[in-house]
C-alpha positions as CSV (number, residue, x, y, z in Angstrom):
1,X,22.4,-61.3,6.3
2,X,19.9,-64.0,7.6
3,X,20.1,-68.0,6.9
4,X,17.9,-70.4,8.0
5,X,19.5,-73.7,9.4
6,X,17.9,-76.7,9.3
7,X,17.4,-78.8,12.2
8,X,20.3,-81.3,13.5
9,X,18.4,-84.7,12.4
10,X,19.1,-84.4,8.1
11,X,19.6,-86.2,5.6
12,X,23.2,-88.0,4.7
13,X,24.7,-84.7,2.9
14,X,22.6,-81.8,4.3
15,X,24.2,-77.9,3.7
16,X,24.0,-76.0,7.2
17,X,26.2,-73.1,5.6
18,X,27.4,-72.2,2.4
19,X,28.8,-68.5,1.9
20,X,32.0,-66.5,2.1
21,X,33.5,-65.3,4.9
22,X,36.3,-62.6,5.2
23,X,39.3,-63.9,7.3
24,X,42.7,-62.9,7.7
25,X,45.0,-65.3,5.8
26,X,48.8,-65.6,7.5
27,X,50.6,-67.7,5.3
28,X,53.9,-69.2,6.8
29,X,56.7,-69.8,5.3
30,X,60.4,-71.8,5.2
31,X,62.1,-69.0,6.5
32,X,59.8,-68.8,9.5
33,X,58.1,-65.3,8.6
34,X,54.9,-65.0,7.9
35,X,52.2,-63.2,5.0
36,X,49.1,-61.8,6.3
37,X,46.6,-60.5,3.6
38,X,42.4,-59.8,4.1
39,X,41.4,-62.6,2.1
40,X,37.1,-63.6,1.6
41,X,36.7,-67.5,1.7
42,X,33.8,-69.5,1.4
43,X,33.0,-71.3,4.3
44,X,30.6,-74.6,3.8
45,X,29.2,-76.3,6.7
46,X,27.8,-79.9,6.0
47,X,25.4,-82.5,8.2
48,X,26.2,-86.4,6.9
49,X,26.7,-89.9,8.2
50,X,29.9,-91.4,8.0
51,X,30.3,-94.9,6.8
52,X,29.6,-96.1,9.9
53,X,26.4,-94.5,10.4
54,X,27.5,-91.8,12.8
55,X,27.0,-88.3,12.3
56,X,29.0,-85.8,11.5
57,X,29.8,-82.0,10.3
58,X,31.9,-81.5,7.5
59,X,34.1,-77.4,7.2
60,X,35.2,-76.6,4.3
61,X,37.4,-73.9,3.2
62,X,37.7,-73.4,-0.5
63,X,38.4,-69.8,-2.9
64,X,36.6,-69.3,-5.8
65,X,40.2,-67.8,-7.3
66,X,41.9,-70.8,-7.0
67,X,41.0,-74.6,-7.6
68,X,43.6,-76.1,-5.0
69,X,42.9,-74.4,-2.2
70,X,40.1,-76.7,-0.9
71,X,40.7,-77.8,3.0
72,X,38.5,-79.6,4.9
73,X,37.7,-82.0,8.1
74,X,35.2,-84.1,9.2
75,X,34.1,-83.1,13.2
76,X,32.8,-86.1,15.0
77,X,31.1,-86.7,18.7
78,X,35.0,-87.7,20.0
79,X,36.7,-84.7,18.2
80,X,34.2,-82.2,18.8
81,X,34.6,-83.7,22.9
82,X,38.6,-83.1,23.0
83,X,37.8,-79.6,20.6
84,X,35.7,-78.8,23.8
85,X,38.0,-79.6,26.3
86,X,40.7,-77.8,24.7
87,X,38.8,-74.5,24.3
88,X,36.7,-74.8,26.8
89,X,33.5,-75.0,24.9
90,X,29.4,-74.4,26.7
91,X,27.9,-76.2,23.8
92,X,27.0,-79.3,23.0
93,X,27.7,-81.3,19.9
94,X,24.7,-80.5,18.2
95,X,24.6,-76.9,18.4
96,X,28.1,-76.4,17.7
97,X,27.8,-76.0,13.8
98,X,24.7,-73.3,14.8
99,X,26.8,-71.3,17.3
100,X,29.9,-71.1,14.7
101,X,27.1,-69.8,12.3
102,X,25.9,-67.2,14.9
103,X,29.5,-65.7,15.1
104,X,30.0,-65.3,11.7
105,X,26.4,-63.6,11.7
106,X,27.0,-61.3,14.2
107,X,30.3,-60.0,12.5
108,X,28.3,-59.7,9.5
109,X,25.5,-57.6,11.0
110,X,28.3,-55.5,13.0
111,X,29.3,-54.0,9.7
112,X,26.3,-52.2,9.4
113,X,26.4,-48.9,10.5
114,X,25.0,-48.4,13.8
115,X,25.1,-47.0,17.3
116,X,27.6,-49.7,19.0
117,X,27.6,-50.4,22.7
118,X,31.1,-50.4,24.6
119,X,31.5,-53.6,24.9
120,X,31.5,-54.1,20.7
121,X,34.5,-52.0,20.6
122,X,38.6,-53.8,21.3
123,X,41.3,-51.7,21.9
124,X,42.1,-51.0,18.6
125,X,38.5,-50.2,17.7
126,X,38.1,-53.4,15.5
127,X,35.1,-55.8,15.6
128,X,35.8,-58.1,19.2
129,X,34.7,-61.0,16.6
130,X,37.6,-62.3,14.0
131,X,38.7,-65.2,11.9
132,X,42.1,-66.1,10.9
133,X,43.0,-69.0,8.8
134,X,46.3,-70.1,9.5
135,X,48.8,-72.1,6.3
136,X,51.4,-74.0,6.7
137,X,54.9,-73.5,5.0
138,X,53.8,-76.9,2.8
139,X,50.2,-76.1,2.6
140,X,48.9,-78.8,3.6
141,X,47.3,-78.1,6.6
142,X,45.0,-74.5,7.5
143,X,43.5,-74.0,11.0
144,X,40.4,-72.2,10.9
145,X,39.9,-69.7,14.0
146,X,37.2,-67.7,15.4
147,X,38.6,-65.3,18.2
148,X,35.7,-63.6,20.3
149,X,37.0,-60.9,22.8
150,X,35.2,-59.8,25.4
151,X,35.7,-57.4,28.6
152,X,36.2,-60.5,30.8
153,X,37.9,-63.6,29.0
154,X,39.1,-64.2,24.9
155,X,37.3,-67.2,23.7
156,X,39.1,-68.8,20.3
157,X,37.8,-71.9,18.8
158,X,40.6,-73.6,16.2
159,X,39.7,-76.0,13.6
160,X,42.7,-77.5,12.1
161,X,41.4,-78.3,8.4
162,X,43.4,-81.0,5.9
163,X,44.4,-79.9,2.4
164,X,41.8,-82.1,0.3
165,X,43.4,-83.6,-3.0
166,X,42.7,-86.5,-5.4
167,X,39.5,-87.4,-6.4
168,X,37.4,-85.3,-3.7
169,X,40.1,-82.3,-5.2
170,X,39.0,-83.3,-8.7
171,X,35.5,-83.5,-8.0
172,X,35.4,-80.1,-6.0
173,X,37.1,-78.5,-9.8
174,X,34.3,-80.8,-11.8
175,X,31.5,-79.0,-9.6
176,X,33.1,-75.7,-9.7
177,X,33.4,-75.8,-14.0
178,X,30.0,-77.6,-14.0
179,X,28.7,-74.4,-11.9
180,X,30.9,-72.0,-13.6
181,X,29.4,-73.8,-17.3
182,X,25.4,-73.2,-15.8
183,X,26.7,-69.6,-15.0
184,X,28.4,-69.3,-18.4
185,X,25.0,-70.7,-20.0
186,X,23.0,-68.3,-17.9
187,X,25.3,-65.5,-18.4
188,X,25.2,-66.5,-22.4
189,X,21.1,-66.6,-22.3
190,X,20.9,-63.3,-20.2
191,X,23.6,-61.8,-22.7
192,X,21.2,-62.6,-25.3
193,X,18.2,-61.5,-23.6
194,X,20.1,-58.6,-22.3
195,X,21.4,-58.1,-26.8
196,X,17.7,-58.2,-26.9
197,X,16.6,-55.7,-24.5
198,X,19.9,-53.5,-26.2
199,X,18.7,-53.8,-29.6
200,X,15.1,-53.0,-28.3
201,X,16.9,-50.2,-26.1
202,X,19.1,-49.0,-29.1
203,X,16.0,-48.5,-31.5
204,X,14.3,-46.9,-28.2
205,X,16.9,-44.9,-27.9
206,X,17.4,-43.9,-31.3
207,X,13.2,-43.1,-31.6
208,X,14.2,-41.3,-28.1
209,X,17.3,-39.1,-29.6
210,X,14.9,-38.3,-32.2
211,X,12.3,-37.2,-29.4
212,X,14.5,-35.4,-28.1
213,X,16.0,-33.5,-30.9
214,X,12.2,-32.7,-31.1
215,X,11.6,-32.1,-27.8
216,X,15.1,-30.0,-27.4
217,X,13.7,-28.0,-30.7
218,X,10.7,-26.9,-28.7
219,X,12.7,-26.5,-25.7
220,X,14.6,-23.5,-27.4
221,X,11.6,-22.2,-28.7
222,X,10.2,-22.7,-25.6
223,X,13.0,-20.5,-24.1
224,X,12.8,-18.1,-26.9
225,X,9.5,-17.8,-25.8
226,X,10.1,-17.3,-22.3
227,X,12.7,-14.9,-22.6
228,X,10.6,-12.8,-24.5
229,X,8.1,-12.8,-22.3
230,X,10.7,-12.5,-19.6
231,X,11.1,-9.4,-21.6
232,X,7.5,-8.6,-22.6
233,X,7.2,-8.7,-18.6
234,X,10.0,-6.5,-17.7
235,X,8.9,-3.8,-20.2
236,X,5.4,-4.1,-18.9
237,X,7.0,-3.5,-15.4
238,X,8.3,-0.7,-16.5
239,X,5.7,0.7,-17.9
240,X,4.2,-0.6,-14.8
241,X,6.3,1.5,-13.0
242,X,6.0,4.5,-15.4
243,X,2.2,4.2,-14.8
244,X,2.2,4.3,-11.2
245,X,4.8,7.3,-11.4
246,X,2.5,9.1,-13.1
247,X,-0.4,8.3,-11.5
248,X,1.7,9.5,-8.6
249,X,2.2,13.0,-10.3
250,X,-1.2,13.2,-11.0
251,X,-1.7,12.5,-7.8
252,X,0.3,15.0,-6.1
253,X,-0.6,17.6,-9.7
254,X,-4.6,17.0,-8.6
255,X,-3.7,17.8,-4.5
256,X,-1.5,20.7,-5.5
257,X,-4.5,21.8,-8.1
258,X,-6.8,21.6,-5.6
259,X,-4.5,23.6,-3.1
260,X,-4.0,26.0,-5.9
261,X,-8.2,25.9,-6.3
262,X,-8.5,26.3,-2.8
263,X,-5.8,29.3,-2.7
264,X,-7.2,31.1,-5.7
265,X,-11.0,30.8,-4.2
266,X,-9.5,31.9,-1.0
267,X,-7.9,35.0,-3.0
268,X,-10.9,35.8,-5.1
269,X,-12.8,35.9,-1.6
270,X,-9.9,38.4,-0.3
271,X,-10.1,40.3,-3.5
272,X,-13.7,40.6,-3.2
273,X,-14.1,41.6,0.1
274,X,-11.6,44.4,-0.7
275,X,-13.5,45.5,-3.9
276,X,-16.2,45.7,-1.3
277,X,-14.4,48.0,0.9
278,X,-13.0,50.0,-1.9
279,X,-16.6,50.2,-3.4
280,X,-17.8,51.7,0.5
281,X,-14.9,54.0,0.4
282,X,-15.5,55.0,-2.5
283,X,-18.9,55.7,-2.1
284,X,-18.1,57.5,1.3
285,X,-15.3,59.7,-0.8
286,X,-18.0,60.2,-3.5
287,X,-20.6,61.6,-1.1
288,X,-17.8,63.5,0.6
289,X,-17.0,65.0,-2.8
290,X,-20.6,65.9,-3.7
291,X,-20.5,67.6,-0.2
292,X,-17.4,69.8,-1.3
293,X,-19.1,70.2,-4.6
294,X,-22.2,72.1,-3.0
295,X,-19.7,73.8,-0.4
296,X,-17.7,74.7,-3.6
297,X,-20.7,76.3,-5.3
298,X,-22.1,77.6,-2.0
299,X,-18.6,80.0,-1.9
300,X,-18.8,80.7,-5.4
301,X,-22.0,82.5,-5.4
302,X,-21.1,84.0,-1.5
303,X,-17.5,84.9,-3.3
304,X,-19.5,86.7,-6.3
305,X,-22.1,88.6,-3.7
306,X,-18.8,89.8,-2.2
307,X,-17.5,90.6,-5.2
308,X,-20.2,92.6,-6.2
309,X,-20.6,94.7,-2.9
310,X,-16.7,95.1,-2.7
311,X,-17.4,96.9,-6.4
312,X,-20.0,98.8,-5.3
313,X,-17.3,99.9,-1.8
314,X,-14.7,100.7,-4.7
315,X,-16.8,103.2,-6.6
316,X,-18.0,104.3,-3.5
317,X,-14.5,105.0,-2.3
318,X,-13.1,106.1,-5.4
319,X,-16.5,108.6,-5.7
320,X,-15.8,110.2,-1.7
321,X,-11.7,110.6,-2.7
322,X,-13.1,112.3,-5.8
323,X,-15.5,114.8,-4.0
324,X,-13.9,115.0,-0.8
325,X,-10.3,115.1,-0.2
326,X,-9.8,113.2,3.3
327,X,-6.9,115.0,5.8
328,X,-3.8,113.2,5.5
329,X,-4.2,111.6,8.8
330,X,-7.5,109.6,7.6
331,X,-5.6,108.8,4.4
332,X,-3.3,107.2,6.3
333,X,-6.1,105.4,8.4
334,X,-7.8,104.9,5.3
335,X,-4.3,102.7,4.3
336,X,-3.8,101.1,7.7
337,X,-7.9,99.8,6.9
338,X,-6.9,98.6,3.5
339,X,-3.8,97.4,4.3
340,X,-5.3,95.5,6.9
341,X,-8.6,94.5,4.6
342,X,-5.6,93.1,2.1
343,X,-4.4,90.4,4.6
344,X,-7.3,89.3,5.1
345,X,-8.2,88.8,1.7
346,X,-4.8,86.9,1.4
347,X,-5.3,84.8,4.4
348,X,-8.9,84.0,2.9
349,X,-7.6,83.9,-0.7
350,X,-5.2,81.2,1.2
351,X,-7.6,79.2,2.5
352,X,-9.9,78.8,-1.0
353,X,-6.3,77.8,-2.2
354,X,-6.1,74.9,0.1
355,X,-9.5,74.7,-0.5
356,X,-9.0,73.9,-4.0
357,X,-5.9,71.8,-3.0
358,X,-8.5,69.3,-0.8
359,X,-10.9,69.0,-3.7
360,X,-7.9,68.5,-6.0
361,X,-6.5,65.7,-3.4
362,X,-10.1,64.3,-3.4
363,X,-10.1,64.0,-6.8
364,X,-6.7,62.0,-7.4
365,X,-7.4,59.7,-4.3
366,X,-11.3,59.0,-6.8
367,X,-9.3,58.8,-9.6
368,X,-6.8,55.8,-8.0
369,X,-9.6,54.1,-6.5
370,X,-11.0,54.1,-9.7
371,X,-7.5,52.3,-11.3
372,X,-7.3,50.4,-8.2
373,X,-10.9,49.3,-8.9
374,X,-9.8,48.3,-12.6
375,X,-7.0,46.5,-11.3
376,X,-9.0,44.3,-9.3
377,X,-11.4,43.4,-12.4
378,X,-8.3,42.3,-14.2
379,X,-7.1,40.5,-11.1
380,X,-10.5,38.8,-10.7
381,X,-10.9,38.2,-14.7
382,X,-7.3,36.4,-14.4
383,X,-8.3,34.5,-11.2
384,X,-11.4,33.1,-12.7
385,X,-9.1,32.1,-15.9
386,X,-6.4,30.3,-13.6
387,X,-9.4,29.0,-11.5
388,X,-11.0,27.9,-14.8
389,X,-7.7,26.4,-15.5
390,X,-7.3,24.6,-13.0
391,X,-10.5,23.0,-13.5
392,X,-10.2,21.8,-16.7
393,X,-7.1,20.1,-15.4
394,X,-8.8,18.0,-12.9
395,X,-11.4,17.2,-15.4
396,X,-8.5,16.1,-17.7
397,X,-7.0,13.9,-14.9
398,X,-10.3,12.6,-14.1
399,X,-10.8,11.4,-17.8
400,X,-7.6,9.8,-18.2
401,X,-7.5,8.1,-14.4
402,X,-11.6,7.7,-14.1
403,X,-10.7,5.0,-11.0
404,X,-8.6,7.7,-8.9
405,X,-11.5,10.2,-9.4
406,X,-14.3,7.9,-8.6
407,X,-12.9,7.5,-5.3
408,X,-12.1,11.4,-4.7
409,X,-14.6,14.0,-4.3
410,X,-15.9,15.7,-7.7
411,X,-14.0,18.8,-8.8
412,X,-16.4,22.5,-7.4
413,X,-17.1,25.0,-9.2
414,X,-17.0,28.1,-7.9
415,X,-19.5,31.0,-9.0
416,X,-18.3,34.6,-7.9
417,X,-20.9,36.4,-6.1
418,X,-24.2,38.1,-8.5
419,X,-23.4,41.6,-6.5
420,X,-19.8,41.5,-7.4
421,X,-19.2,40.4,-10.9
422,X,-21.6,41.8,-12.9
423,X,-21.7,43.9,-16.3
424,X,-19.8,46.6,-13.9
425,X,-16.7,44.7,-14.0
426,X,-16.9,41.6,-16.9
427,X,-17.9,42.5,-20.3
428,X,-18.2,40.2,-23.1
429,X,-14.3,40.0,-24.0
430,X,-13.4,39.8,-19.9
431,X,-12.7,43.3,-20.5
432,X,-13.4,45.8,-17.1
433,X,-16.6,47.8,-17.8
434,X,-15.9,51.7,-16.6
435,X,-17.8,52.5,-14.0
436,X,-20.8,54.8,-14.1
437,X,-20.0,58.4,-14.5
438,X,-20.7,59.4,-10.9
439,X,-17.5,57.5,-9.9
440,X,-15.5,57.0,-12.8
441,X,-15.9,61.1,-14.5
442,X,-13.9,63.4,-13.1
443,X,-15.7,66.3,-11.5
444,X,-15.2,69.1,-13.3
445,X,-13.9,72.4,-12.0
446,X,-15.9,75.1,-11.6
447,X,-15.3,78.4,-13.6
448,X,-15.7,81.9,-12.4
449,X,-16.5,85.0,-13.8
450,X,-14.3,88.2,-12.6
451,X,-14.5,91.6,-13.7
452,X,-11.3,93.6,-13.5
453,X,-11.2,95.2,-10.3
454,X,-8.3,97.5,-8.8
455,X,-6.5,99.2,-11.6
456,X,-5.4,98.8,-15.2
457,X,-3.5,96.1,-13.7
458,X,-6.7,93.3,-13.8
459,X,-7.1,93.7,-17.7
460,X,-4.0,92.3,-18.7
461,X,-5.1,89.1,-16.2
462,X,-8.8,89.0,-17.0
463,X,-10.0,90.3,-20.2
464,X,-13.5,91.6,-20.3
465,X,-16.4,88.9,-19.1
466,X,-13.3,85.9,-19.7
467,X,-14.0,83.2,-17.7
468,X,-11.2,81.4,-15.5
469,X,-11.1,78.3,-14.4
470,X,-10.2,78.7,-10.1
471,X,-7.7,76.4,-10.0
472,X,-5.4,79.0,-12.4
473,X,-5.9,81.7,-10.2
474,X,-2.8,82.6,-7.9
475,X,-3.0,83.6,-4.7
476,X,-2.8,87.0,-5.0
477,X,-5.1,87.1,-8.1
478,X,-7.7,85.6,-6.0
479,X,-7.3,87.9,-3.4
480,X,-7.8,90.9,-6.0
481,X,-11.5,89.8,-6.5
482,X,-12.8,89.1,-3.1
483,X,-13.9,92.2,-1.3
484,X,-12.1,93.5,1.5
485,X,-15.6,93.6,3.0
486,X,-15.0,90.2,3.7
487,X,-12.8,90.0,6.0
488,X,-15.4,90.7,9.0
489,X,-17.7,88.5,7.4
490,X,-17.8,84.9,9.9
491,X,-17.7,82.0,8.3
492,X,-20.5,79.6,8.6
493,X,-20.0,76.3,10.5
494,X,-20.3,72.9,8.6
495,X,-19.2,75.2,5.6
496,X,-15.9,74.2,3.1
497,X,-13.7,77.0,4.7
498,X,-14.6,76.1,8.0
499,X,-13.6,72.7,7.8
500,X,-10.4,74.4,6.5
501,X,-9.5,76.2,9.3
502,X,-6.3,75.1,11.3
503,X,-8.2,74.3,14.3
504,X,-10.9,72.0,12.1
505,X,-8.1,70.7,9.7
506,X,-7.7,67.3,11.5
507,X,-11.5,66.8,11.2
508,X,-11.5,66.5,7.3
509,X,-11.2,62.6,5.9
């Protein structure tokens, strides 16, 4: 709070000060006790001329709750000299009524909150800076103090102020109901200006309920609105999320597709190369059969020159037995030879066996290259239908997620070598084509003629010119229609029964 004061030199009835001022009121009474209560008074400071000319301050000490309470003094030079004395006062006369304002200043500013220095604080933690009006039991008299305590001394300035009645009383009420009637007037032309700005303020308001009945209409529409597309939003986040799932699963669907691509290329190469192999081998077992075929046909026609000379050693035989009885001892040579010639025949009828067991052998081990052949069509028909497959599926995921495949490489397509599928192993339903007749037929096996030879017993086996497929033939049929000539004969090298032998058995494939 800030109030200018005006200088000392004024006018007869000049206002220094005019404004409450909170005080402690101790209020004595009969009994010698006293009644202390917080009180606000409002202090007024005057500059005026006596009657005589000389100047003076005027205190006054009045409360707006009630009319008598109005004390007052006049301080001249002489009181304000003993006042002085008797408090032991540094001012002079003229800046007394300044100084008292100053104190009441500071205590005002003080209750503003702020950073206070040590010396602000008493003992008790209270303002150092207080003013106590003291009654009297009558009420007649009230002494006005101001107590300043400081870290060195207490300074206390009294003013002992008389209890103003009569006319000056009466007056002080007349000005306080003249104020009280402006204030009532102003209050009465604000309360009208204030029914006014109510009225105005009331059909505001009402236009404003309105408005906002309106605007609290659209406000719940407004949220209707946002929750659904509070909703609208969490349902696209899901499908958000859905999408990216799935783009996810494609994702991982197209790498394992393309591992799956990659797996079934790498398998069709395996597959081919071993067609390959199986396509040498089987041309290697093809020319080795042809080989056996000729050996085969090369002992037939040897076995049916034998045959013919060992008929032609028979009648010879049987012609010298009939003409010319032998001695006992060259019959028995004669057996001994024959017996001996019959091994031999047995040990070579043996060996055409096994003979016929290798070609045999041959032939099963052509005939399951063949199915393994076919098997491998089918396996390669199936792998370029998963491989196909597997296409279409990247194309599929390519369509539906064209951003993903634009920035991946484009799907390859894979085209089996010309030498390896061709008409020989894909027909027009992907159906395996046979193979041509040197690989797929089966060789056939040769057929002999053999004439009944050694007794009545041959024409229950072999009927006159029937021909017998070899592989029917026992052993000891066979050995009935080689010639016992045979057995000095040597057998030729490179030939079927020389690869045959025990000694060249581990050479044959």
């Amino acid at each position: 709070m800030s109030h200018s004061i005006l200088a000392s030199v004024a006018s007869p009835s000049q206002i220094l000060y005019n404004h409450p001022v909170d005080v402690n009121l101790v209020q004595r009474t009969n009994t010698g006790d006293s009644i202390s209560n917080k009180i606000q008074v409002n202090l007024r400071i005057l500059n005026r001329r006596s009657e005589t000319a000389e100047k003076e301050f005027r205190f006054e000490l009045s409360r707006a709750d009630e009319y008598d309470f109005l004390y007052a003094d006049n301080i001249t030079r002489d009181k304000f000299q003993a006042l002085a004395k008797e408090c032991q006062l540094s001012v002079d006369f003229d800046q007394f009524p300044q100084t008292v304002v100053d104190e009441i200043l500071k205590k005002s500013e003080r209750r503003e909150p702020r950073v206070r220095e040590p010396e602000e604080f008493h003992a008790n933690g209270e303002s150092t800076i207080q003013f106590n009006c003291y009654l009297s039991a009558d009420r007649s008299i009230c002494e006005f103090e101001s107590v300043n305590n400081t870290r060195l001394h207490r300074q206390r300035i009294a003013i002992a102020l008389q209890a103003v009645r009569g006319e000056e009383l009466l007056s002080h009420v007349i000005a306080i109901a003249k104020n009280r009637d402006m204030k009532l007037k102003k209050y009465k032309q604000d309360s009208e200006q204030l029914n006014l700005k109510a009225r105005k303020l009331t059909s505001e308001h009402e236009r404003d309920e309105a408005k906002i009945e309106e605007l609290t209409q659209e406000l719940n529409e407004l949220r209707a609105d946002y929750d659904n597309l509070q909703t609208s939003h969490q349902d696209a986040q899901s499908d958000l999320e859905l999408a990216r799932e799935e783009l996810s699963n494609f994702r991982e669907g197209k790498e394992e597709a393309e591992q799956q691509l990659r797996d079934l290329e790498d398998e069709l190469a395996n597959v081919e190369s071993d067609l390959q192999r199986k396509g040498v081998e089987l041309d290697e077992l093809q020319i080795l059969y042809e080989s056996e075929q000729v050996n085969a046909d090369n002992w037939k026609q040897k076995h049916a020159e034998l045959s013919k000379d060992f008929d032609k050693l028979k009648y010879i035989v049987s012609t010298y037995h009939k003409d010319c009885p032998k001695p006992e001892f060259v019959k028995s040579l004669d057996h001994k030879k024959l017996a001996e010639l019959d091994n031999e025949l047995k040990e070579k009828a043996q060996l055409f066996e096994d003979m016929q067991a290798q070609v045999a052998a041959l032939k099963n081990q052509i005939e399951t290259l063949n199915a393994e052949i076919v098997q491998k069509d089918k396996q390669i028909v199936q792998l370029q239908r998963d491989k196909d497959e597997a296409v279409r599926s990247l194309l599929v995921y390519q369509t539906r997620f064209p951003m993903v495949s634009s920035a991946t490489a484009s799907p390859l397509y894979y085209t089996p070598p010309q030498q390896v599928i061709t008409n020989r192993f894909m027909a027009a339903g992907n159906a395996p084509v046979p193979f041509p007749p040197i690989r797929s037929s089966t060789p056939p096996t040769p057929s002999y003629s053999y004439r009944p030879v050694l007794g009545q017993g041959n024409a229950n086996l072999l009927g006159s010119g029937q021909r017998m497929p070899l592989s029917n033939l026992t052993a000891n049929q066979m050995a009935r229609t080689i010639p016992k000539q045979t057995q000095n004969t040597p057998i030729q090298e490179g030939s079927v029964l020389h690869s045959l032998q025990p000694e060249n058995a581990k050479n044959v494939t």
